[in-house]
N, C-alpha and C positions, 0 to 999 in steps of 0.2 A: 384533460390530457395526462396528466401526473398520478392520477391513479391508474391509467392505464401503462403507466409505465411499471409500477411496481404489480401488476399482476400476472399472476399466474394463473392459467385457463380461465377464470371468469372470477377472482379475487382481486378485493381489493381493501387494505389494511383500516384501524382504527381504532375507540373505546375513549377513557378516561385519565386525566395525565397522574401521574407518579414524580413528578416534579414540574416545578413552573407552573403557567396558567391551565388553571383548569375545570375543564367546560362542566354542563353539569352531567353527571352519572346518567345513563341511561338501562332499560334490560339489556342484559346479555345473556345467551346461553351460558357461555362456559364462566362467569363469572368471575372474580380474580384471577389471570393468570401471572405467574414469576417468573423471571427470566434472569438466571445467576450472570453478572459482570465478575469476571473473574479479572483483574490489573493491578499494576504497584500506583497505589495510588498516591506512594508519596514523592514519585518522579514528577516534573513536566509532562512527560511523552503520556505517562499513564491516567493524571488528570484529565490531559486532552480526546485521550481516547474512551474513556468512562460519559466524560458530557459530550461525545456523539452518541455516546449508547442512552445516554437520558435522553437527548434528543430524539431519538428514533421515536421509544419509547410515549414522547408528548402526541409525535405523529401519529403513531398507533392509536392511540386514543381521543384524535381527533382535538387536537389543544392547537391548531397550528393550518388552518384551515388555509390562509392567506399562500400559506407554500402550494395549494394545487394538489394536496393527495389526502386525498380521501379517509378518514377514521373506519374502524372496523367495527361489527356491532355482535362478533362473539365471544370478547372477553375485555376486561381491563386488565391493563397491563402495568405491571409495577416491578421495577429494573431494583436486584436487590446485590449490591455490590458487593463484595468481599474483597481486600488487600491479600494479594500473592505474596507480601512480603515475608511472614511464617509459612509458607508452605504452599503449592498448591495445590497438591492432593487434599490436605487437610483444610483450606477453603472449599475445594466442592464435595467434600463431604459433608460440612456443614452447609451449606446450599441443598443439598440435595435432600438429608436425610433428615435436619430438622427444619428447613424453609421449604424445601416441598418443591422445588424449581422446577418447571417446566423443560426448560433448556438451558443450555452454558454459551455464554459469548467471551471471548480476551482469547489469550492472556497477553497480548501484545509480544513478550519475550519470549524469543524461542524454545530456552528451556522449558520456562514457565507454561508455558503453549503442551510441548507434549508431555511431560509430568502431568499437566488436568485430562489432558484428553485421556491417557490410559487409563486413569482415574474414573474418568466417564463412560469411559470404554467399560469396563469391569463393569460397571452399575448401570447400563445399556441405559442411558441420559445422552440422549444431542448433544453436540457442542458443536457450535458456528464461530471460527475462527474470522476475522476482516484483517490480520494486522501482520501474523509473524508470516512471513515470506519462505522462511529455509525451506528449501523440495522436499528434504527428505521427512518433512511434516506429513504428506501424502503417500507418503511410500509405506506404509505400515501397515499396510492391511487393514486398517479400524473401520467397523462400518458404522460408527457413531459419532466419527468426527469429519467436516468438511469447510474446506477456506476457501471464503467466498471472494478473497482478496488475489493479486499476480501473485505466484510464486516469483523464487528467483530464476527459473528457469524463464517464464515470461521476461521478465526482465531481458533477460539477455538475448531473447528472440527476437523482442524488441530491436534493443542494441542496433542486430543484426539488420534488419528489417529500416532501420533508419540508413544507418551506412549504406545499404547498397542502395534506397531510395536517392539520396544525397548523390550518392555516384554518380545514377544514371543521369542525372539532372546536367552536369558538368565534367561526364569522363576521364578529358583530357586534364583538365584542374585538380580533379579528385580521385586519385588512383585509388585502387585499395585491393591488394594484392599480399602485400606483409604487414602482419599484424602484431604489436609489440604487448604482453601484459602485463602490467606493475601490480604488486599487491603488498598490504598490510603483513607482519609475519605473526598473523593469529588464524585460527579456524575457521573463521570467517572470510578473510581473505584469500585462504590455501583452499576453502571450497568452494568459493567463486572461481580462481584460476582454472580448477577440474573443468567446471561448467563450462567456462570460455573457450576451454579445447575440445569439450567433448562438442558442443553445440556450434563451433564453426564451420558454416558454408565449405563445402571443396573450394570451389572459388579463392577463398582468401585464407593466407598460411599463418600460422600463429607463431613466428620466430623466435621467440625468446618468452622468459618467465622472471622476473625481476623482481625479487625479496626487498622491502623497503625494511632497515633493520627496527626492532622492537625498541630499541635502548636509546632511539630521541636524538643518536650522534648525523653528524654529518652526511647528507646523501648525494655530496659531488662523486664519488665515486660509479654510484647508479645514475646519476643524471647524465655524466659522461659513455658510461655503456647505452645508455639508450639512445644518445648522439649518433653512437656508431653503426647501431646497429638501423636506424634512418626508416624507421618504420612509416609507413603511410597513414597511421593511424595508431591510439594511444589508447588501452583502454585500462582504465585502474579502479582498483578497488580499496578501496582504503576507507580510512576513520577521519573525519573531519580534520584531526590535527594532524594527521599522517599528511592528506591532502594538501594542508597548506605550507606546510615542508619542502612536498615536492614542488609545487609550484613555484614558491619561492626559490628554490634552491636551481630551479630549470633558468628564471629569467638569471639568476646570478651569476650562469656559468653560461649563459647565454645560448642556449638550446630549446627552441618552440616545433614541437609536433605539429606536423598540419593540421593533426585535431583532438582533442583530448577529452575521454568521454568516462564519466565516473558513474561507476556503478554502485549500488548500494544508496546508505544514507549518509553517508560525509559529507558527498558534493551536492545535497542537497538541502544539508541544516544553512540556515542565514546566516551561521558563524562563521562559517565557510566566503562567503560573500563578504560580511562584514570584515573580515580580518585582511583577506588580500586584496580589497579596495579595487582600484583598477584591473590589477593581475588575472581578477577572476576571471574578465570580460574574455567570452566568446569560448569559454569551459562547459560544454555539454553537460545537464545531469541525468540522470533517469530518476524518475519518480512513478509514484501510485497514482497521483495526482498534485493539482494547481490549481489553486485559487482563481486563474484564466477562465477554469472550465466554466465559472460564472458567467462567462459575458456570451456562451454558445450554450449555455443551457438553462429556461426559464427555471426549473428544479431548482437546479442547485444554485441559482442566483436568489430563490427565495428562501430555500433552505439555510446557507451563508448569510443571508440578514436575519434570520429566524436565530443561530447560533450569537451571534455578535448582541443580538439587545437581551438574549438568556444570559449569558455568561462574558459581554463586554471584551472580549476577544475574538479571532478571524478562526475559523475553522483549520485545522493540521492537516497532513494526509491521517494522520493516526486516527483524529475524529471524522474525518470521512468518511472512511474504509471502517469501523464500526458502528457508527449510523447506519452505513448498507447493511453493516451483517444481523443484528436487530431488528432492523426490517425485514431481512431474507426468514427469521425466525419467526416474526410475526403474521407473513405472507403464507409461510409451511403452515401454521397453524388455524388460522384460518381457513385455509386449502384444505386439512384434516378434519375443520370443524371438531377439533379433540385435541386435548394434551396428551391422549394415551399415545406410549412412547413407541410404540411400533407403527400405528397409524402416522405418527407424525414423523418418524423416520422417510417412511415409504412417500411422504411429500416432499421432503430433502433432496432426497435419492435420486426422486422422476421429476424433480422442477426443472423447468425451460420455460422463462423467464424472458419477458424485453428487457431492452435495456435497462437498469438501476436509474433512483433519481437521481443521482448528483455526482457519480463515477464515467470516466469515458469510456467506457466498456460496451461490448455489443451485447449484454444481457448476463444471464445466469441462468449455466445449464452443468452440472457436477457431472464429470466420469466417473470412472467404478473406485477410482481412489479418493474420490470426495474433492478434487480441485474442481474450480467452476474453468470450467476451459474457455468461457467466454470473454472475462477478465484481461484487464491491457494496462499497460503505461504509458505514461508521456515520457516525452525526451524534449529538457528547456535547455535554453541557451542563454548566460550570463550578458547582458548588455546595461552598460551603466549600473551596474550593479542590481541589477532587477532581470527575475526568471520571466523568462519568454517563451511561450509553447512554440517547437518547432517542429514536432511530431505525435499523434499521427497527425494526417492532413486534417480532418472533419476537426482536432482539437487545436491547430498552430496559427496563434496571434502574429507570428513573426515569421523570417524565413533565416535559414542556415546561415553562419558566417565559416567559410571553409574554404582556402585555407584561413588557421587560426592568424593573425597579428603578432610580429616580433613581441614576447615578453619583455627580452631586453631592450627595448625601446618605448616603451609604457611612461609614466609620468606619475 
């Protein structure tokens, strides 16, 4: 079943591992193939996302049989990593011109992300993104680069898509009519807000725009304008410490949203949880993925024990979403039966794809800007201090708590 998941028209992945256990060598046609990891590898976020890429990697090459997906028998594959932290042009140059890479996977950081891809661009080399989200990564015209992970616009269609689901379910209970957006006062925040106006329903009004300030001071002043302005619904964009600011600062001055839904990755790191203890409970996040998706998917419940006895840690979204995309690389390649970089473009380009092993996604199928437009999120909800899938439906362990519970009456 698992190899039919990751194939395309009549493909299905494998070879010889390049870390961890490994089976014995067999022929291949195309014989060693490389595949540049381009990440900061000296972050958490970028380790985690490097050993999904090795793990992909073992799959490929058939090191990992117990997960249900099949090895491939036209090339072995050897994941050859380079730290973005001097540069990332000047890593996949070195990848490219003296390691000979096949293709480019990372760079996790958005900069970092389109600095390589121009890079690869120039030097007409693939590069299969899983990780950096910003939209405007697909907006460029490049036909050598494509991300096989949600953008942020996904994201917030999502959002959207949950909200009115949640509505229709309880109408009277859950209006959603005026919509309030708090943000971070950096780039990232002020381009999420764009998003949230531009991609709102007719339906529902976008009332207000609320600056959370940069400088760390006091935010009763914002938490009382959002009182006033009694929005139906809460949606914020912030950095983990931004997030727990406000939340804080909401029960203090004794103000709870009917529902409060954070977008990005603040309301999604454990810090976030850890920190405001009880507070968190019944704080919507949006994510790429959840650890959940193991208990609805034999994949990534084997793949998830497969990463855990490699590397003695739970799989991230980061190493998730680059597992997939090293797959989706070694899937094109195979599909081309060649590394030559036009043939293997042209498999990129025209893949449609089932769904991925261990993403909740409904497959992989790129548009002309290289986004895989089949690509999705969840949306979990904070209970006891532990994430609960509450969207979509095929991925939700749990069901909605909406409206949210007095912050200021928590414990």
């Amino acid at each position: 079943m698992l190899a039919a998941v990751l194939s395309m028209a009549a493909c299905t992945p494998g070879g010889t591992a390049a870390h961890g256990p490994k089976p014995s060598p067999s022929p291949v046609a195309l014989g060693e193939v490389r595949i540049g990891a381009l990440f900061p590898t000296t972050t958490a976020p970028g380790q985690d996302a490097l050993r999904g890429a090795q793990l992909a990697v073992e799959v490929l090459n058939g090191a990992h049989p117990d997960t249900g997906l099949a090895g491939t028998k036209v090339a072995r594959f050897v994941l050859d990593p380079a730290d973005t932290g001097a540069g990332a042009p000047a890593a996949v140059d070195r990848l490219v011109g003296t390691d000979h890479v096949a293709a480019l996977t990372g760079a996790l950081d958005t900069d970092a992300t389109a600095a390589a891809s121009e890079r690869a661009e120039r030097l007409g080399v693939p590069m299969v993104s899983g990780s950096a989200s910003a939209a405007d990564l697909t907006g460029r015209s490049l036909r050598w680069f494509w991300r096989v992970g949600p953008s942020d616009r996904t994201y917030v269609e999502d959002a959207f898509a949950w909200l009115h689901t949640a509505h229709a379910e309880r109408p009277k209970d859950r209006p959603l009519a005026r919509l309030v957006v708090v943000h971070s006062d950096d780039q990232a925040g002020r381009d999420g807000a764009a998003l949230v106006e531009k991609l709102a329903p007719q339906d529902v009004q976008i009332t207000e725009d609320v600056v959370l300030p940069a400088d760390g001071s006091d935010l009763t002043p914002e938490v009382q304008r959002l009182g006033g302005y009694a929005p139906d619904a809460l949606l914020a964009i912030a950095s983990t410490d931004d997030g727990v600011r406000l939340v804080r600062t909401m029960a203090r001055v004794g103000y709870t949203p009917p529902v409060l839904l954070g977008l990005g990755d603040g309301f999604a790191d454990p810090r976030f949880a850890a920190t405001l203890g009880p507070l968190a409970n019944a704080v919507v996040a949006s994510a790429p993925w959840s650890p959940e998706v193991e208990r609805r998917s034999p994949a990534a419940g084997a793949v998830a024990s497969a990463f855990r006895t490699e590397f003695g840690a739970d799989m991230t979204a980061d190493s998730a979403r680059d597992f997939e995309a090293v797959l989706t690389i070694g899937t094109a390649i195979e599909a081309a039966d060649s590394t030559d970089p036009s043939r293997l473009r042209s498999r990129l380009a025209g893949m449609d794809a089932a769904a991925p092993a261990i993403m909740p996604w409904r497959g992989i199928r790129f548009d002309r800007t290289g986004q895989n437009t089949l690509a999705g999120s969840v949306l979990e909800q904070l209970s006891a201090g532990q994430y609960h899938v509450v969207y979509p439906p095929a991925a939700a362990t749990a069901s909605a708590v909406w409206p949210m519970p007095d912050l200021d009456k928590r414990s």
